[in-house]
N, CA, C and O atoms as a GROMACS GRO file, in nm:
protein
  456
    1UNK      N    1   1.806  -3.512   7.144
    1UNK     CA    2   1.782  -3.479   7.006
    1UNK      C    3   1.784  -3.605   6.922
    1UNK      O    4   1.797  -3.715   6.976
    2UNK      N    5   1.773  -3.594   6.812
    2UNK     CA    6   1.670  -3.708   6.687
    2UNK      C    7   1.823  -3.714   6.647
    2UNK      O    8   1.835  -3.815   6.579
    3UNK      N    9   1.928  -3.659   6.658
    3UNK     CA   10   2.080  -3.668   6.531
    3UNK      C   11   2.157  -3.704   6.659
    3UNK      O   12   2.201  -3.605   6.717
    4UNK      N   13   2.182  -3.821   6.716
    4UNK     CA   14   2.231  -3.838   6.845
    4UNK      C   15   2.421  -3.877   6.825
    4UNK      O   16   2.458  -3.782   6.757
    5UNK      N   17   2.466  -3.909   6.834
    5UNK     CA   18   2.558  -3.975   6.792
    5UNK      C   19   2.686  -3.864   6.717
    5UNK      O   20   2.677  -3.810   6.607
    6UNK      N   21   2.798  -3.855   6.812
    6UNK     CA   22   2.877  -3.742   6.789
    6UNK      C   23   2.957  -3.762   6.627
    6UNK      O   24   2.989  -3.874   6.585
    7UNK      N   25   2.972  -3.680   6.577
    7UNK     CA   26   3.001  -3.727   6.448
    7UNK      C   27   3.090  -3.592   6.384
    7UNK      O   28   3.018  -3.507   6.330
    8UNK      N   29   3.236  -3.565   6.383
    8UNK     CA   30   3.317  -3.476   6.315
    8UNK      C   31   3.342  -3.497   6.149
    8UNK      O   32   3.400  -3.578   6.077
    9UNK      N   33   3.267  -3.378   6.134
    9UNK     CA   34   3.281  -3.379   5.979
    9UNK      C   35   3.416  -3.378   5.950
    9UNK      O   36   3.493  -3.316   6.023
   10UNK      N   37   3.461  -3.447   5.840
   10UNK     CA   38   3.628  -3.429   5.762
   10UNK      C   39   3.577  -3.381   5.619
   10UNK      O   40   3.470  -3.420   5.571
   11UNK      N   41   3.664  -3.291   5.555
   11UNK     CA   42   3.656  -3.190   5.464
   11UNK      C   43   3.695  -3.355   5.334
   11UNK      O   44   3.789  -3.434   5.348
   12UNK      N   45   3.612  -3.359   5.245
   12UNK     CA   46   3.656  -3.398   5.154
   12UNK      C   47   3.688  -3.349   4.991
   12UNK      O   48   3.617  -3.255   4.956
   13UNK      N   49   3.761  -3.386   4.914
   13UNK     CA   50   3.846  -3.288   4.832
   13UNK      C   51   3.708  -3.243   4.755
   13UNK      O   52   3.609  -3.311   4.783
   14UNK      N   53   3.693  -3.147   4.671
   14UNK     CA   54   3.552  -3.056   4.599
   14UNK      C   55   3.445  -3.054   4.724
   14UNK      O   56   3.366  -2.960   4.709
   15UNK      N   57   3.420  -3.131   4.843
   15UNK     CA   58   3.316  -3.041   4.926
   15UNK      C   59   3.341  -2.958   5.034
   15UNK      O   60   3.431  -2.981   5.115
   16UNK      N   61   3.260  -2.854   5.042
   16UNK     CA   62   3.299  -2.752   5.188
   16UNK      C   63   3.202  -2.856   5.265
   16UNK      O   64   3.118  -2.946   5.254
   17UNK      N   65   3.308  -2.744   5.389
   17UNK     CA   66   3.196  -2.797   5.533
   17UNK      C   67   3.042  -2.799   5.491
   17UNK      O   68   2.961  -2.891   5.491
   18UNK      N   69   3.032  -2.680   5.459
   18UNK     CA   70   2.876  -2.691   5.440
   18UNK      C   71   2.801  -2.749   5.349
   18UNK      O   72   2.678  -2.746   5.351
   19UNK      N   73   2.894  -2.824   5.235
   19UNK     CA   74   2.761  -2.906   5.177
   19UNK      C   75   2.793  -3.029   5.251
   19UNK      O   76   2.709  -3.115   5.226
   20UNK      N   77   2.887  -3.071   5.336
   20UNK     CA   78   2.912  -3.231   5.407
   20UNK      C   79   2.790  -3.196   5.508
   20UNK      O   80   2.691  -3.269   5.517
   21UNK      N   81   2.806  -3.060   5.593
   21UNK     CA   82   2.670  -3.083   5.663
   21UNK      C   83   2.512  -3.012   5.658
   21UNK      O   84   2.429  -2.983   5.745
   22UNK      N   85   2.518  -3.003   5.532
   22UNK     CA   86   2.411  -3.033   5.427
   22UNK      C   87   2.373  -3.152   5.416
   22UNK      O   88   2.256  -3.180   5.446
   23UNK      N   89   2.439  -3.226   5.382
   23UNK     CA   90   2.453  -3.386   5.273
   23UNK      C   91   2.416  -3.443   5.400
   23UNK      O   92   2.313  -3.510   5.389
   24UNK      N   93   2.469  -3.441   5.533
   24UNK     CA   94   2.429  -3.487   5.656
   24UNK      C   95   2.290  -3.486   5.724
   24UNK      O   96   2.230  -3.583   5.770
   25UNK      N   97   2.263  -3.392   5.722
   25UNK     CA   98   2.145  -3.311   5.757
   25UNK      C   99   2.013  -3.416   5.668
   25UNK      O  100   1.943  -3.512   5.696
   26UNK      N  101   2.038  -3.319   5.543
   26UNK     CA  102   1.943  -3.399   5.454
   26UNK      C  103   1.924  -3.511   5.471
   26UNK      O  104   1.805  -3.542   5.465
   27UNK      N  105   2.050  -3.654   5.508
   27UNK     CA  106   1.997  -3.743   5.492
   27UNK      C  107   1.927  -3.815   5.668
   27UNK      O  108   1.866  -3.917   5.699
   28UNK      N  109   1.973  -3.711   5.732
   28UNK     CA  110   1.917  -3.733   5.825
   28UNK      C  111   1.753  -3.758   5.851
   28UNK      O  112   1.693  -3.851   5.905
   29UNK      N  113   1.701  -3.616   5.778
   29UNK     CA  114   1.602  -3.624   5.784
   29UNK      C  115   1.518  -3.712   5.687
   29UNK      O  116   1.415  -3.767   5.724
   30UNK      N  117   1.566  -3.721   5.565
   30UNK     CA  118   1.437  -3.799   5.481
   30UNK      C  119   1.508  -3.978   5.556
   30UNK      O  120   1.474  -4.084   5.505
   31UNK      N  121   1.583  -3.974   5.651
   31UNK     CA  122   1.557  -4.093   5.696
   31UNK      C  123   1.490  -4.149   5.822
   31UNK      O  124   1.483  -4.256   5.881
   32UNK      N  125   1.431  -3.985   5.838
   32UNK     CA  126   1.376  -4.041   5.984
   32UNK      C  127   1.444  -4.019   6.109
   32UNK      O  128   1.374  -4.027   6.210
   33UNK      N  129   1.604  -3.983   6.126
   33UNK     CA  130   1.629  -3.992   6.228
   33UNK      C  131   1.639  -3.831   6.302
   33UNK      O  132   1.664  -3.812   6.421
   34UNK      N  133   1.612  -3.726   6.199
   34UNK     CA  134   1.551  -3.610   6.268
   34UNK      C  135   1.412  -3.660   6.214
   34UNK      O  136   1.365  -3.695   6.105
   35UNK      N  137   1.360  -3.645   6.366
   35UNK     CA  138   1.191  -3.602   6.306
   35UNK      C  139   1.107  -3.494   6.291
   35UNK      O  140   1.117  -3.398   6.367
   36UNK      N  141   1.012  -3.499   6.186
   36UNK     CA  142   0.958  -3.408   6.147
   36UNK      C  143   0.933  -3.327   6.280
   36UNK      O  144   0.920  -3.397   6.382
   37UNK      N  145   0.922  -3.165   6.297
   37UNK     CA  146   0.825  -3.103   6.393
   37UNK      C  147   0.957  -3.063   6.496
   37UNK      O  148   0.937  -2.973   6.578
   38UNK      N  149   1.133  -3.152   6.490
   38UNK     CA  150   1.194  -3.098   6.521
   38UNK      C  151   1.212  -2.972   6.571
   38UNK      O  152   1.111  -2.913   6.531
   39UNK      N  153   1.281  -2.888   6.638
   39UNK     CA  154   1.385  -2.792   6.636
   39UNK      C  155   1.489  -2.816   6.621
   39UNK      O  156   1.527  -2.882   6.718
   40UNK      N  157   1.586  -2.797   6.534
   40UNK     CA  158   1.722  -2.739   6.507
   40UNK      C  159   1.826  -2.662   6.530
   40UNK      O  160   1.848  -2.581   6.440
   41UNK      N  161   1.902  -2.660   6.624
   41UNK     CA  162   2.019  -2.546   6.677
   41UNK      C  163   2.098  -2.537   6.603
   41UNK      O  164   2.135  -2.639   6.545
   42UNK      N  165   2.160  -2.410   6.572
   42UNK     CA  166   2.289  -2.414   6.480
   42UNK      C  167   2.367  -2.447   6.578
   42UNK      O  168   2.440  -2.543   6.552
   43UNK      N  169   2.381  -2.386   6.717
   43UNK     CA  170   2.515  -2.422   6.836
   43UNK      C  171   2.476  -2.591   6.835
   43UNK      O  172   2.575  -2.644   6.786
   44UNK      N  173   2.407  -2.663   6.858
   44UNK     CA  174   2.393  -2.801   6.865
   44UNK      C  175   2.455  -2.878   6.773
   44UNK      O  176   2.542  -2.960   6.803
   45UNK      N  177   2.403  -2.849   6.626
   45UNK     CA  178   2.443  -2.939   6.559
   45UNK      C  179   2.569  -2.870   6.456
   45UNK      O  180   2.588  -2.900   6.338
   46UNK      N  181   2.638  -2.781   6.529
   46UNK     CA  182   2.767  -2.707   6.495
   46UNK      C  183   2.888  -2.820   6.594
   46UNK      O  184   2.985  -2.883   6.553
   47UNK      N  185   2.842  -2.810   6.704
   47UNK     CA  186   2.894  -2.916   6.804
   47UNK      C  187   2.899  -3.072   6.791
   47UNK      O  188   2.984  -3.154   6.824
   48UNK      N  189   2.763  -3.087   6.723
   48UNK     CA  190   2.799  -3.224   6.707
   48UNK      C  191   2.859  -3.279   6.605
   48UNK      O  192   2.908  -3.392   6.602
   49UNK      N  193   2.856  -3.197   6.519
   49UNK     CA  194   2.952  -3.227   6.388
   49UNK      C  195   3.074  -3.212   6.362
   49UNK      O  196   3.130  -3.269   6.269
   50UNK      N  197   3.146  -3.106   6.471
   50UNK     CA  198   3.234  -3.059   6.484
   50UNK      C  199   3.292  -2.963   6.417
   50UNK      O  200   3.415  -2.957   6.408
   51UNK      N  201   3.196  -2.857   6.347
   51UNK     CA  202   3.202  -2.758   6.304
   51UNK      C  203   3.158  -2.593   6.344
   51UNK      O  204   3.095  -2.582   6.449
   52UNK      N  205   3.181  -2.498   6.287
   52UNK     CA  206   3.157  -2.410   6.333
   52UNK      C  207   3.017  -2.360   6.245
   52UNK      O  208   2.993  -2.383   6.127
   53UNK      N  209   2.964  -2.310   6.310
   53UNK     CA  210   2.808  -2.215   6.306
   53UNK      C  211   2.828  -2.200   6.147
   53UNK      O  212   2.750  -2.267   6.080
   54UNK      N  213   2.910  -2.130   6.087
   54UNK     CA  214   2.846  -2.085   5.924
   54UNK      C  215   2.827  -2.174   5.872
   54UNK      O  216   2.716  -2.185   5.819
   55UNK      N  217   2.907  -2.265   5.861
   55UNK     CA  218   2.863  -2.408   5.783
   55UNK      C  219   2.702  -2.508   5.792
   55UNK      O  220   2.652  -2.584   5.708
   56UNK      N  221   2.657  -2.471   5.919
   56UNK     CA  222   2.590  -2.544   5.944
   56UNK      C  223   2.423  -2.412   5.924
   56UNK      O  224   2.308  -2.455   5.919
   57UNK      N  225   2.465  -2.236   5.916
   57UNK     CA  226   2.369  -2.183   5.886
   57UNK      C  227   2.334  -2.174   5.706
   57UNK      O  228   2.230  -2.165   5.641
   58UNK      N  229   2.515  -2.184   5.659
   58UNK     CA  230   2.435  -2.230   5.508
   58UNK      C  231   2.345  -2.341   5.482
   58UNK      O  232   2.242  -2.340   5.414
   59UNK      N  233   2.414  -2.464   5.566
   59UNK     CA  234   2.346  -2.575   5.489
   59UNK      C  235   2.161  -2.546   5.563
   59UNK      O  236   2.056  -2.585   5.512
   60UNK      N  237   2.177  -2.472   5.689
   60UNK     CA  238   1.971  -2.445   5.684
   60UNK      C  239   1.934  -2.383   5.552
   60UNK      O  240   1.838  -2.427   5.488
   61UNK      N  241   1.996  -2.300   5.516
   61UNK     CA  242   1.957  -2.222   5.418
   61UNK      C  243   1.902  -2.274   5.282
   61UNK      O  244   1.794  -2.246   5.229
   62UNK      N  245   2.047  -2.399   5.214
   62UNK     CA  246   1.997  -2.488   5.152
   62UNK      C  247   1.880  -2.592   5.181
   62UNK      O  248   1.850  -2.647   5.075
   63UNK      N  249   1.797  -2.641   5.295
   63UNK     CA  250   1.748  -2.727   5.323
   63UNK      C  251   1.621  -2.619   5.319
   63UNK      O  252   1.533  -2.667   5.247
   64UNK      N  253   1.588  -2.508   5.366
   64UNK     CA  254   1.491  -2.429   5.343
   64UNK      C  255   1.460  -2.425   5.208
   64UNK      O  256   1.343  -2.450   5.176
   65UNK      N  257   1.535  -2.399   5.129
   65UNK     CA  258   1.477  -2.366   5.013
   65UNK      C  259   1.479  -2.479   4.904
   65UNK      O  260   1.488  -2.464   4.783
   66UNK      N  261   1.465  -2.649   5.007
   66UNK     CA  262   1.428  -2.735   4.962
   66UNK      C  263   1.280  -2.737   5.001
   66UNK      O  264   1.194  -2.785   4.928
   67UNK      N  265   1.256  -2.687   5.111
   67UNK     CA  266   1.112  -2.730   5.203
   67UNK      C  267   1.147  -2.845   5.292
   67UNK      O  268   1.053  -2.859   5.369
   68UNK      N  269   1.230  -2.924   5.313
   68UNK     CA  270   1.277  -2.966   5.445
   68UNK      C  271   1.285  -2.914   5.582
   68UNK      O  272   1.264  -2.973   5.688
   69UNK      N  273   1.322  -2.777   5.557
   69UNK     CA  274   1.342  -2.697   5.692
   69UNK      C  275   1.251  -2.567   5.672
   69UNK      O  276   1.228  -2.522   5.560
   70UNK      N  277   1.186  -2.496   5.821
   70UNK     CA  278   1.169  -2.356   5.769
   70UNK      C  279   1.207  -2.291   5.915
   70UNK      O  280   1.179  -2.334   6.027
   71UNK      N  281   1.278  -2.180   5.878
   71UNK     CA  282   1.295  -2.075   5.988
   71UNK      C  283   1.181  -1.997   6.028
   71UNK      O  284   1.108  -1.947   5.942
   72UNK      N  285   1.157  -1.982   6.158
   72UNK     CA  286   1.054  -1.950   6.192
   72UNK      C  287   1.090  -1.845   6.290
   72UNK      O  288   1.130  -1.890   6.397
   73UNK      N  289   1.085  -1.695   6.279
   73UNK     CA  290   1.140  -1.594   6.336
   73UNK      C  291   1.084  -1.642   6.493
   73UNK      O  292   0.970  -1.677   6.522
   74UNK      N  293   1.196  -1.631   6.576
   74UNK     CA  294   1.172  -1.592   6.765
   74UNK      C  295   1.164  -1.766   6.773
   74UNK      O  296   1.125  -1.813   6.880
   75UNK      N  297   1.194  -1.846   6.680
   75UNK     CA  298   1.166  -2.008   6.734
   75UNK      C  299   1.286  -2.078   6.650
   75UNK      O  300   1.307  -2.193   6.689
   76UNK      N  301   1.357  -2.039   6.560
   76UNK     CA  302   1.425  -2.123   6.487
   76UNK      C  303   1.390  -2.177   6.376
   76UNK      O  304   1.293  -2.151   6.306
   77UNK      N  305   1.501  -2.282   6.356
   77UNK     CA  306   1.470  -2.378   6.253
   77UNK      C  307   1.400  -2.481   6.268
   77UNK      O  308   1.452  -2.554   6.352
   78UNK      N  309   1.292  -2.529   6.220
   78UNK     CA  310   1.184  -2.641   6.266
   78UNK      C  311   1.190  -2.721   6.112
   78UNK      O  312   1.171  -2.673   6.001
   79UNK      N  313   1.238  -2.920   6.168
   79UNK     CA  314   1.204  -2.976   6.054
   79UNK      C  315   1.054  -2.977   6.004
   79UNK      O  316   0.954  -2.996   6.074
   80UNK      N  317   1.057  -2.957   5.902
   80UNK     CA  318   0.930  -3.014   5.817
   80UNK      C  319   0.913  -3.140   5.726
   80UNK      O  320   0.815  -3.174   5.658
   81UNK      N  321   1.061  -3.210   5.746
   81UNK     CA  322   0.999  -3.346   5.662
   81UNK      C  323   1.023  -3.338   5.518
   81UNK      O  324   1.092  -3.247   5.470
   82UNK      N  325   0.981  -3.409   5.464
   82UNK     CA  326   0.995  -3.408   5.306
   82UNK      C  327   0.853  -3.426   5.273
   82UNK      O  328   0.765  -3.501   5.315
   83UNK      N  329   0.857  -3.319   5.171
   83UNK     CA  330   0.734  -3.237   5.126
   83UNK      C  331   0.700  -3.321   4.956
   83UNK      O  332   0.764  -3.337   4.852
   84UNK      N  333   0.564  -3.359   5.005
   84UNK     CA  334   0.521  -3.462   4.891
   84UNK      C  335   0.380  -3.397   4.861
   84UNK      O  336   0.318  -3.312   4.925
   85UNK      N  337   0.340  -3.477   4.721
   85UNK     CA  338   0.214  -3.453   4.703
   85UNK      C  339   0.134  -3.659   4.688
   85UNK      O  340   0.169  -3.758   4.624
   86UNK      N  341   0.064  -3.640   4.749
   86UNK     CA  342  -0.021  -3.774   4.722
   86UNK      C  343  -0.020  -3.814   4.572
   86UNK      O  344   0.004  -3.722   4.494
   87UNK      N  345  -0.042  -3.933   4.521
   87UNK     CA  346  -0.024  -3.941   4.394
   87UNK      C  347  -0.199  -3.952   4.381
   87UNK      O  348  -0.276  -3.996   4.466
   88UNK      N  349  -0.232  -3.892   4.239
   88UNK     CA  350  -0.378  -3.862   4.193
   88UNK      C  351  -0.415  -4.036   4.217
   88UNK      O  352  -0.337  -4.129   4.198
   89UNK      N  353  -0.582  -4.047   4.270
   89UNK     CA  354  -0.604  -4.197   4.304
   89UNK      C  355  -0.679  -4.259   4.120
   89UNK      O  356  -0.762  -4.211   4.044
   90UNK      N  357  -0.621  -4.345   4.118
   90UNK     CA  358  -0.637  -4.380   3.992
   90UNK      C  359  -0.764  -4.363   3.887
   90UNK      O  360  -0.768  -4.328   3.769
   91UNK      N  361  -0.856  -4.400   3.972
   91UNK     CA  362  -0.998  -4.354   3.863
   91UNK      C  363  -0.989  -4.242   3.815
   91UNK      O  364  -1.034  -4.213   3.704
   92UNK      N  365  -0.924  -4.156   3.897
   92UNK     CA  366  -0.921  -3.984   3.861
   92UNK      C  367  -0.817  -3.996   3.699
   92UNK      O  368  -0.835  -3.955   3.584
   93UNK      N  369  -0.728  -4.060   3.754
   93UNK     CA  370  -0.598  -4.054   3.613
   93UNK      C  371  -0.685  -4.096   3.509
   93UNK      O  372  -0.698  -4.020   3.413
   94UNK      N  373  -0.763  -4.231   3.510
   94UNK     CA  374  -0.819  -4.290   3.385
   94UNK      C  375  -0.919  -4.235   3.349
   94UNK      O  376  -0.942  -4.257   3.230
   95UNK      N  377  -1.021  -4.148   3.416
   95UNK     CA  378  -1.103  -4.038   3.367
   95UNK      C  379  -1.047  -3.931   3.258
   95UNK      O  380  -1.074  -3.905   3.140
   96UNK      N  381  -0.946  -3.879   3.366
   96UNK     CA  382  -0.849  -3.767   3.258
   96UNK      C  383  -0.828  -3.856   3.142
   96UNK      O  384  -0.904  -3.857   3.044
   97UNK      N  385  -0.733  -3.924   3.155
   97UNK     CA  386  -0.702  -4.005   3.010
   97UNK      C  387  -0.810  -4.012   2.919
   97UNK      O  388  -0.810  -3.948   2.813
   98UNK      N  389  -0.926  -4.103   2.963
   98UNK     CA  390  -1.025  -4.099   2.882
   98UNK      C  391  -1.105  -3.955   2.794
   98UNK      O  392  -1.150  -3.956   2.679
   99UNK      N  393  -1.104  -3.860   2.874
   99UNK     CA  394  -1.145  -3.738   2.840
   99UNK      C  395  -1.043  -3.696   2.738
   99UNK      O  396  -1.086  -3.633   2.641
  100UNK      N  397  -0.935  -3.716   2.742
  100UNK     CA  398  -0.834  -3.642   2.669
  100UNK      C  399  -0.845  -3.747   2.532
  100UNK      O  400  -0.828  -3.688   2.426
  101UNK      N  401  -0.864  -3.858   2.524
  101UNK     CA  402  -0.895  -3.936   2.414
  101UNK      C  403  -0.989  -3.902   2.358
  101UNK      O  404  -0.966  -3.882   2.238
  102UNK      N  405  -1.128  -3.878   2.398
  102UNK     CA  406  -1.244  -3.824   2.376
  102UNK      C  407  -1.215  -3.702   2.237
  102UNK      O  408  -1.242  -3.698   2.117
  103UNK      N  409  -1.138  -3.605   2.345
  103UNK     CA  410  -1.148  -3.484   2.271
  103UNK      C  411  -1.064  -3.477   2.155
  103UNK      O  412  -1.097  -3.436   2.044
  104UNK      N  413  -0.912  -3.537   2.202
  104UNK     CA  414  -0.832  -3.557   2.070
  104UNK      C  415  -0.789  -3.708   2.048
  104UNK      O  416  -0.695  -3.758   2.109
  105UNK      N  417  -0.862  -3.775   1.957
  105UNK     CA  418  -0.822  -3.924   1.935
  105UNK      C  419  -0.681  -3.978   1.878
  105UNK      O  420  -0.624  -4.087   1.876
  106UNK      N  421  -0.644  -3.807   1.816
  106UNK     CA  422  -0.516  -3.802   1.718
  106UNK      C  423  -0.416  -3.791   1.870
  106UNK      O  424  -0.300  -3.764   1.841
  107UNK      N  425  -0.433  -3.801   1.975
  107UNK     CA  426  -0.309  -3.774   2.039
  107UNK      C  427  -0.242  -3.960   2.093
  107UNK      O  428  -0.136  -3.983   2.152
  108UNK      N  429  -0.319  -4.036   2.058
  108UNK     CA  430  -0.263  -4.189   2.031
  108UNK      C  431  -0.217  -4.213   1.903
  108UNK      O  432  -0.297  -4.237   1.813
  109UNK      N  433  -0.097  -4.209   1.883
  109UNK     CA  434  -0.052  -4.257   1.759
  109UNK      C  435  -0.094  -4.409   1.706
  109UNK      O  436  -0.105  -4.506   1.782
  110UNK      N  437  -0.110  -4.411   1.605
  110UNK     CA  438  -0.192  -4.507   1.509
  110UNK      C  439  -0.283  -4.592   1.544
  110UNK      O  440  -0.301  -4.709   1.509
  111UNK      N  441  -0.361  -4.498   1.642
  111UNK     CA  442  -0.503  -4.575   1.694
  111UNK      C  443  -0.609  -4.528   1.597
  111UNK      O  444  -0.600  -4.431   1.521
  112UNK      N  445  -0.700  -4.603   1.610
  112UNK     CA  446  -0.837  -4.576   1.521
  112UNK      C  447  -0.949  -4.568   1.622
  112UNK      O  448  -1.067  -4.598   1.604
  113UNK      N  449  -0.881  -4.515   1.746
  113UNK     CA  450  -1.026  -4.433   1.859
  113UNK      C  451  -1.108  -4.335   1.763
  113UNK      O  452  -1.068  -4.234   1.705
  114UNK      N  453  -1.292  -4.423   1.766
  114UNK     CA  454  -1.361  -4.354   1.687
  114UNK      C  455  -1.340  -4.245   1.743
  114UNK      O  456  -1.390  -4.142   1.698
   0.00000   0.00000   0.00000
């Protein structure tokens, strides 16, 4: 597995188990060392953390309803990575801009766009 390295969570004061292996998890993945396309065990990485199963089915729960993770009935939990959108390629932005100047010149403050 991609989370190799045995590692016992210790309870620190304001976090439960499950946001430490949450907080774990997460940074596991947006760093690469789960990779995307993963599978995920709760018995696995209950074990390697040194925790028990609920802790580690909340924190899927939280990571799902980031889009990091999705449960996939009869297969598990499968990483998905961190979920981006491409940034618009620039001619496109300065078109918009321009159009939006076009139509309202008043939306630049104290310009004199004919």
């Amino acid at each position: 597995m991609g989370y190799a390295g045995s590692m016992a969570i210790e309870r620190r004061l304001g976090n439960t188990k499950a946001d430490q292996v949450y907080a774990w998890l997460q940074n596991a993945i947006i760093s690469g060392r789960v990779a995307e396309g993963e599978h995920l065990r709760q018995e696995d990485v209950a074990t390697q953390l040194g925790v028990s199963q609920t802790p580690v089915r909340e924190a899927f729960r939280r990571l799902e309803s980031e889009g990091l993770v999705e449960h996939v009935p009869n297969r598990g939990t499968i990483v998905r990575g961190i979920p981006w959108k491409p940034p618009a390629p620039p001619l496109d932005v300065l078109a918009r801009r321009w159009s939006e100047l076009v139509d309202d010149p008043e939306s630049v403050p104290g310009s004199d766009f004919p």
